[in-house]
C-alpha positions as CSV (number, residue, x, y, z in Angstrom):
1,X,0.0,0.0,0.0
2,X,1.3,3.5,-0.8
3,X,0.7,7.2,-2.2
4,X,-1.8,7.2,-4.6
5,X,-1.3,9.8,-7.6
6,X,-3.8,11.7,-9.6
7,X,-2.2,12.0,-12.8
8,X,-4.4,14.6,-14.1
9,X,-3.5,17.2,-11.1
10,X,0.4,16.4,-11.3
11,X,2.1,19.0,-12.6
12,X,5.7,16.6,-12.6
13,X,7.1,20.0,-10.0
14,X,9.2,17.4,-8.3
15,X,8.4,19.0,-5.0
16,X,7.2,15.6,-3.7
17,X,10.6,13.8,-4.5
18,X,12.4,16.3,-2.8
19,X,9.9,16.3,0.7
20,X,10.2,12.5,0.9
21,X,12.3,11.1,3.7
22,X,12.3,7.4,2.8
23,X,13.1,8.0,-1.1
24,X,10.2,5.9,-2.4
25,X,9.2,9.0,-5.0
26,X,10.6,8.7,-8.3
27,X,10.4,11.6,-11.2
28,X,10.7,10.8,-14.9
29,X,9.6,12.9,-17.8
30,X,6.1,12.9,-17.7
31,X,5.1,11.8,-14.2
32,X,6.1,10.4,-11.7
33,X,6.8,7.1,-9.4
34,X,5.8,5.6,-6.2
35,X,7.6,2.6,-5.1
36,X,7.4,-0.1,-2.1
37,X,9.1,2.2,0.0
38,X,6.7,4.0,1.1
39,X,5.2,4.5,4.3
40,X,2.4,6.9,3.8
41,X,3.7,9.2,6.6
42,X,2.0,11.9,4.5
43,X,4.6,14.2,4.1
44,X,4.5,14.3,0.2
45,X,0.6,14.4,0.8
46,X,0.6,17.9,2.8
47,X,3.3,19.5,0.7
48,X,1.7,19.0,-2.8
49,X,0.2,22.5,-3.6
50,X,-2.2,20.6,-6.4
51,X,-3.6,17.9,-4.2
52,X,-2.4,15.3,-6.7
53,X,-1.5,12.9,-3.9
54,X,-3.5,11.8,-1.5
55,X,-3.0,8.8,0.9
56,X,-5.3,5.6,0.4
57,X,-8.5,4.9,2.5
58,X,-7.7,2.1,4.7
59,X,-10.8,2.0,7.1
60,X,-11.4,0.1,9.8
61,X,-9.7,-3.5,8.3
62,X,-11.8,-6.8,8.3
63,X,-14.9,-6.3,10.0
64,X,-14.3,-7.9,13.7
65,X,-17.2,-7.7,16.4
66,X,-15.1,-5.5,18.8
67,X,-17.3,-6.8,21.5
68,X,-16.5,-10.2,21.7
69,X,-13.2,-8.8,23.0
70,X,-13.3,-8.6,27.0
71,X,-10.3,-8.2,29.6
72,X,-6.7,-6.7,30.2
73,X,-3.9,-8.8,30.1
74,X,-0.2,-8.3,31.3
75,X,2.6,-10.2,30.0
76,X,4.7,-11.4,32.1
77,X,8.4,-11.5,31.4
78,X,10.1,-14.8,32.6
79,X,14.1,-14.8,32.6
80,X,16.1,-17.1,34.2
81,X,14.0,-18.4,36.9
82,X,12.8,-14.6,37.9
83,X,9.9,-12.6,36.7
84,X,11.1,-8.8,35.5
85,X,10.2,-6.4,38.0
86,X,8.3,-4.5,35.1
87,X,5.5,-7.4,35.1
88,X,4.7,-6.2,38.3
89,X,4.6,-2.5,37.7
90,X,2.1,-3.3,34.2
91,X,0.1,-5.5,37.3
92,X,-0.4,-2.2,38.9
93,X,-1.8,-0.2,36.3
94,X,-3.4,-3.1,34.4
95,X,-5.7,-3.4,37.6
96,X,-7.0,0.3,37.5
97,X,-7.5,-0.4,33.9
98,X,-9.7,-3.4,34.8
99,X,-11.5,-2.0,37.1
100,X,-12.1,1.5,35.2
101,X,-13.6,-1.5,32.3
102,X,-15.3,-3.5,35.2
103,X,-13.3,-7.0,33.6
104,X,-10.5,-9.4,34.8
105,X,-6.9,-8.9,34.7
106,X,-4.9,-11.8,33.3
107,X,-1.4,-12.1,33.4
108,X,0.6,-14.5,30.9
109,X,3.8,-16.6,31.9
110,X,5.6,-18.0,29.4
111,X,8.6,-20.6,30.3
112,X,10.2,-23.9,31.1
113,X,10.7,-25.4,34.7
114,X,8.4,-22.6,36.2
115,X,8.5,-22.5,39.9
116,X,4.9,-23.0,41.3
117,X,5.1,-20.0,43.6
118,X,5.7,-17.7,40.6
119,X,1.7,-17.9,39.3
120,X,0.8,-17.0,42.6
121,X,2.7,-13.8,42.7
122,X,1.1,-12.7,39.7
123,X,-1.8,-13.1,41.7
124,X,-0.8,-11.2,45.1
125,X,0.0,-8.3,42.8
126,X,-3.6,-8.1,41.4
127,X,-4.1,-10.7,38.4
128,X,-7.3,-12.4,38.7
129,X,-6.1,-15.2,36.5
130,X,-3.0,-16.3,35.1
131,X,-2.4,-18.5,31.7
132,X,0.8,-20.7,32.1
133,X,2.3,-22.2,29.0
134,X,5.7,-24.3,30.6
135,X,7.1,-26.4,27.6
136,X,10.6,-27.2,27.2
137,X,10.5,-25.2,24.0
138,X,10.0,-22.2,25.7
139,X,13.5,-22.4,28.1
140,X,15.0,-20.1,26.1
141,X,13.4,-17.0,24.3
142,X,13.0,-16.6,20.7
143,X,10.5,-14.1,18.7
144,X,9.1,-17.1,16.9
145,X,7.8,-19.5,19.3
146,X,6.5,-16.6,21.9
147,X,5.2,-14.8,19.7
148,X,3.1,-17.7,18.3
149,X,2.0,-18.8,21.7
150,X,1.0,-15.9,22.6
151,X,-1.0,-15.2,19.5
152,X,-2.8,-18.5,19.9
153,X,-3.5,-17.3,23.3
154,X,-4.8,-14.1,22.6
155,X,-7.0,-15.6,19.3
156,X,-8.4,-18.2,21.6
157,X,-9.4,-15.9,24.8
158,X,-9.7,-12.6,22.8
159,X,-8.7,-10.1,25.6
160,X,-9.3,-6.3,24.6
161,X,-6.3,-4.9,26.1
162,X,-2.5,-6.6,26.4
163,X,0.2,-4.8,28.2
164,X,4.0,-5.5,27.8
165,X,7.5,-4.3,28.7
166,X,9.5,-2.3,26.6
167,X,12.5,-4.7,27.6
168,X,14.7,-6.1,25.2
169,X,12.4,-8.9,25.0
170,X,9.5,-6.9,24.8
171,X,10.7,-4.7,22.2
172,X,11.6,-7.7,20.1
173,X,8.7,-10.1,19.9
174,X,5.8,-8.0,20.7
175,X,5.5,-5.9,17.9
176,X,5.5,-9.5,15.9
177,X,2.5,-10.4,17.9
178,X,0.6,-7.0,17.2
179,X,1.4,-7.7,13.3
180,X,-0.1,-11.1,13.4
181,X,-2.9,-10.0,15.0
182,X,-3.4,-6.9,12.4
183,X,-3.6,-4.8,15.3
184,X,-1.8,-1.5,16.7
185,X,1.2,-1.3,19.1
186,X,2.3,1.5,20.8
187,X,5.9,1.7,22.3
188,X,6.9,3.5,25.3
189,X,4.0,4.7,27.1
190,X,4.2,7.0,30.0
191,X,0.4,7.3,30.7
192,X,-2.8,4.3,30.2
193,X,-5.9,5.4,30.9
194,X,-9.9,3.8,29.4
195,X,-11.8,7.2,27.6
196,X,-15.2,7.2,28.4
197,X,-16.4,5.1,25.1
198,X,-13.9,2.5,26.2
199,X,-10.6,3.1,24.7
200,X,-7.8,2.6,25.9
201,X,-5.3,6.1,26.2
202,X,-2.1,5.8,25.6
203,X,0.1,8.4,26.0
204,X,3.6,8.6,25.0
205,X,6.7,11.6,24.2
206,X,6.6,12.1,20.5
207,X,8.9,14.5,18.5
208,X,11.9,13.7,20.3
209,X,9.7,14.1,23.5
210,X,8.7,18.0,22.7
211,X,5.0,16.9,22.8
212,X,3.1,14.2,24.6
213,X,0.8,12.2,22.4
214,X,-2.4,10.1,23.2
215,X,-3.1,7.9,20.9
216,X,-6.3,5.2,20.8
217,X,-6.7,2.3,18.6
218,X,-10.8,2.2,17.7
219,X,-10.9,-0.2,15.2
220,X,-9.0,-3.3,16.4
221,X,-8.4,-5.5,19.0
222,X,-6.4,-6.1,21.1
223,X,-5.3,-2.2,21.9
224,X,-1.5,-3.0,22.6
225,X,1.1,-0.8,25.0
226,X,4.4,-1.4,26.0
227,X,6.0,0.3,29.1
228,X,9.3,0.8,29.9
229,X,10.6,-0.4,33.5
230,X,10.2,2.4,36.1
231,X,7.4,4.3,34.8
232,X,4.9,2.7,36.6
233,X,4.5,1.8,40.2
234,X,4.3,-1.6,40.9
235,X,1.3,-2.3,44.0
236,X,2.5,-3.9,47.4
237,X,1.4,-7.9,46.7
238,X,-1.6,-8.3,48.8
239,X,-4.0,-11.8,50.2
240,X,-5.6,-11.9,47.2
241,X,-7.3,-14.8,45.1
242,X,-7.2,-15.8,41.9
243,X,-6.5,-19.2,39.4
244,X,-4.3,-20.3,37.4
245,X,-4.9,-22.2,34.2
246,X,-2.9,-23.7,31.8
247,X,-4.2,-23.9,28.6
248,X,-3.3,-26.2,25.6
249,X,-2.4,-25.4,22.1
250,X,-1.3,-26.6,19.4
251,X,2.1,-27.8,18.4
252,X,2.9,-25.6,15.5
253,X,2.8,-23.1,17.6
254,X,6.1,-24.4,19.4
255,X,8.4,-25.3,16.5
256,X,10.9,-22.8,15.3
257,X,13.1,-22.7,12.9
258,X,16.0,-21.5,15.2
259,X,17.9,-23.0,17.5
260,X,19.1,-21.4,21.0
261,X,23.0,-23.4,21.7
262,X,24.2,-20.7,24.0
263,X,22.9,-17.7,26.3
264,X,26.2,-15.5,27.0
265,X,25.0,-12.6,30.0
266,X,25.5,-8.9,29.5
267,X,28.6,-7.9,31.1
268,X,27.5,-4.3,30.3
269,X,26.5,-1.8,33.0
270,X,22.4,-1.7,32.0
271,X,21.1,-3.7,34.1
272,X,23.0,-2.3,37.2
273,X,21.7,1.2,36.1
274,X,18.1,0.3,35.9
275,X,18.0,-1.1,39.2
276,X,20.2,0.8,40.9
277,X,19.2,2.8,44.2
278,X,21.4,5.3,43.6
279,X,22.3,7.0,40.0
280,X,25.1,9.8,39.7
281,X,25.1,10.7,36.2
282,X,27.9,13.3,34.0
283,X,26.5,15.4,31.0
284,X,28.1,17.6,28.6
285,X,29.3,19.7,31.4
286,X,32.1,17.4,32.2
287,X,33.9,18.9,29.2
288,X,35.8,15.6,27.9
289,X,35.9,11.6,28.9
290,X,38.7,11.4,31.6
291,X,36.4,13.9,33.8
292,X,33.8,11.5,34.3
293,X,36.3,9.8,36.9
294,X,35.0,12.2,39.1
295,X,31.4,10.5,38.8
296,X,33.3,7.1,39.0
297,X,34.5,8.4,42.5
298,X,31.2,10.1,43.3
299,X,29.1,7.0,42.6
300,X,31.7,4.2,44.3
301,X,31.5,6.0,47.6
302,X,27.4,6.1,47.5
303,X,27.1,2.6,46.0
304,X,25.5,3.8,43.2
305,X,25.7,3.6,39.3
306,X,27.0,5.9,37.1
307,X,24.3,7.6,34.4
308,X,25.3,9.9,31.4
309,X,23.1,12.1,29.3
310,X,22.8,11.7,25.8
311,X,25.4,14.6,24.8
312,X,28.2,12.6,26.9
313,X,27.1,9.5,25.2
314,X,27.3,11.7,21.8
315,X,30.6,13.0,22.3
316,X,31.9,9.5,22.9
317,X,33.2,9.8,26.6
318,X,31.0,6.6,27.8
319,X,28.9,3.8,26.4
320,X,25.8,3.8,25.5
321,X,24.5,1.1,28.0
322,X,25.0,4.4,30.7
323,X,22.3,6.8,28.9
324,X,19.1,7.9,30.9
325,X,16.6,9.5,28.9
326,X,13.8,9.1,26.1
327,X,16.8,7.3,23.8
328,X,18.3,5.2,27.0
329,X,17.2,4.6,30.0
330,X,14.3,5.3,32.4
331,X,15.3,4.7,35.7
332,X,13.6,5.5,39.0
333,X,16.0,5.8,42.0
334,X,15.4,7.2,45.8
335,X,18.9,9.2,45.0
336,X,19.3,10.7,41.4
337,X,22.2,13.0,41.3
338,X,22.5,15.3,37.7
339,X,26.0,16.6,37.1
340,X,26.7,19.2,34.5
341,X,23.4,18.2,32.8
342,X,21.0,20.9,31.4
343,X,18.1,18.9,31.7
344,X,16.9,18.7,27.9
345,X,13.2,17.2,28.2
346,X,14.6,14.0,26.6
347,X,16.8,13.2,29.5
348,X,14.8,13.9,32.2
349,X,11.4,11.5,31.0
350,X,14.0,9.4,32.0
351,X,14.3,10.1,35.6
352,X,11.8,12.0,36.8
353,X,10.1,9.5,38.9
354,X,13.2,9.2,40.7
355,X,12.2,10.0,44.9
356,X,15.0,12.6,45.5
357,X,16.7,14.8,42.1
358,X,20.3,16.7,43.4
359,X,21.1,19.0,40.1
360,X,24.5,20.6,40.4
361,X,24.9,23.3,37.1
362,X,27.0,26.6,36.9
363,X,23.6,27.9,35.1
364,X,21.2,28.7,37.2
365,X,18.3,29.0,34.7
366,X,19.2,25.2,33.4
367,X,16.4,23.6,32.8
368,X,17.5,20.6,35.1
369,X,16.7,22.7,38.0
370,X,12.6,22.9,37.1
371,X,12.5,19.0,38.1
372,X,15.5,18.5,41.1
373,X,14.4,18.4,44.4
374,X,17.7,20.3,45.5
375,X,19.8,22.5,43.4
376,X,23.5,23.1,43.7
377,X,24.4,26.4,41.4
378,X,28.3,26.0,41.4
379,X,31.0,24.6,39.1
380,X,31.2,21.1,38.9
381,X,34.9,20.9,39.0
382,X,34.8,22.6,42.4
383,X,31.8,21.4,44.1
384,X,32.0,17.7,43.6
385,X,35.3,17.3,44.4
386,X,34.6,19.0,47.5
387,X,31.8,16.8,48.4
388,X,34.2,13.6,47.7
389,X,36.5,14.7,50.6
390,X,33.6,15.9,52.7
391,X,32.1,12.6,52.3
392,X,35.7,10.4,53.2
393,X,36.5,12.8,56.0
394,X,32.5,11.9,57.8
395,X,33.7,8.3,57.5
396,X,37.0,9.3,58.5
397,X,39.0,8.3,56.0
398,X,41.3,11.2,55.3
């Protein structure tokens, strides 16, 4: 599917080939081309003066009663013997959307060798019911076979919501899912909330984060979200009931056409930073990449993790796996501490739900210092070293 062209209106101006970011238009002496390429962003479409192009009418897809579709569901990431703490936080907001809909909340576990207890977590942290697929084929994660099983899953119980992580695992099979199912997928939601008709909001940063946009999806089911780790707030688990099921499909859905031999662990320093308690992070303020031993310093003698902004990732001075922000990172720590950052709105979507935001800046109208809890308006170079030695001489080791 692509641009359609009225060939009586073009004028051949070229405008259109020039406006296109993907390269799908082509010009040739009387007309011109659209190929595969494109992906009727519309771009072409709103900067033809003539109203020669015009993007096609795609309604509302196969006609689906909308209302056989009943229920949220949470997926819940299983790694390793351990469910991801973001399971728990989706738990928490996929109750209030249950309740706001007056259905069940379902979670999903997908794995091999499940511990028993683990269903019944899901459970004390507000599911009403949770499906447990535990197949040997399933021991190690690959796109095809979860995404099939959860596909059959959601064809055969038809819930009208699914929530997911914007993990690594999340960000790689889910979308398959949502294309199987013909259905939307937003990424990276920061709000969820049911409209009155129904739908489900989902809000999310969009033009590098300078707007937030809600978007709905009216016309198919199920209305899919993924949320990054730390958004939400995950419930305290509680006495509650609930049952667990285990349903049975069938056993295409488990073969694959790859193989898993190995699973090597990330040496990296993501994980640390997500669940850190304590995050100092170095921005563009630092001036170069051997400064950001000062933060090395800083965040060893608080037991914390070290954080970077996007520019310091930019310039080169530390890996990506240490960027907070919209393109890195959302992390939620009781201590977040903001060192020569200026606080772009991309960096701090991912940390403002941090409990306690120390900004030190030479600026005092940096933007940084609209979200900290305490400001520090002094030169880096000076302050922080100063607040190492105040720091070893309270534990008395100068």
């Amino acid at each position: 599917m692509k641009v359609l062209v009225d060939r009586q209106k073009c004028t051949v101006c070229g405008v259109c080939v020039d406006v296109c970011p993907f390269s799908a238009i082509t010009l040739t002496e009387t007309s011109i081309e659209v190929s595969d390429a494109c992906t009727l962003c519309g771009m072409c479409v709103d900067t033809c003066e003539f109203g020669a192009l015009s993007l096609p009418d795609v309604g509302a897809g196969p006609g689906e009663d909308l209302s056989a579709f009943r229920g949220v569901w949470v997926y819940a990431e299983w790694r390793e013997g351990l469910i991801h703490k973001v399971s728990y936080e989706l738990l928490s907001e996929g109750r209030k959307l249950a309740d706001k809909r007056g259905v069940p909340l379902c979670a999903v576990l997908l794995g091999h060798g499940l511990d028993g207890t683990l269903a019944h977590e899901l459970i004390a942290h507000g599911a009403d019911v949770v499906y447990v697929v535990d197949r040997p084929e399933l021991a190690h994660f690959t796109d095809e076979v979860y995404g099939n099983v959860l596909v059959e899953l959601i064809r055969e119980k038809r819930p009208e919501i699914l929530l997911a992580g914007a993990t690594s695992m999340g960000r790689s099979f889910i979308p398959r899912v949502a294309a199987c199912l013909r259905t939307g997928l937003t990424a990276d939601c920061t709000e969820l909330d049911i409209s009155p008709e129904g739908l489900l909001l989902q809000t999310r940063p969009a033009f590098g984060g300078n707007v937030m946009a809600t978007i709905v999806c009216p016309h198919r089911r199920p209305q899919m979200a993924t949320v990054r780790p730390k958004v939400m707030k995950p419930v305290k688990r509680d006495g509650r009931t609930g049952s667990v099921e285990s349903p049975t499909l069938p056993e295409e859905c488990f073969r694959a056409r790859i193989e898993v031999l190995e699973v090597i662990p990330e040496k990296d320093q993501t994980a640390k930073l997500t669940e850190a308690d304590v995050i100092v992070s170095g921005g563009r303020g630092l001036r170069k990449a051997e400064n950001f031993a000062i933060i090395e310093e800083l965040a060893q003698l608080v037991r914390g993790a070290v954080g970077a902004s996007r520019g310091a990732v930019d310039e080169g001075w530390i890996p990506p796996s240490h960027q907070v922000g919209q393109t890195g990172r959302t992390v939620a720590p009781s201590l977040y501490m903001a060192v020569g950052i200026a606080g772009a709105i991309q960096h701090v979507v991912g940390m403002q739900g941090s409990n306690v935001i120390v900004a030190v800046n030479k600026d005092p109208m940096a933007p940084i210092f609209d979200v900290a809890t305490y400001g520090v308006v002094a030169d880096l170079f000076d302050f922080i070293p100063a607040f190492i030695r105040k720091i070893r001489q309270d534990r008395g080791e100068l």
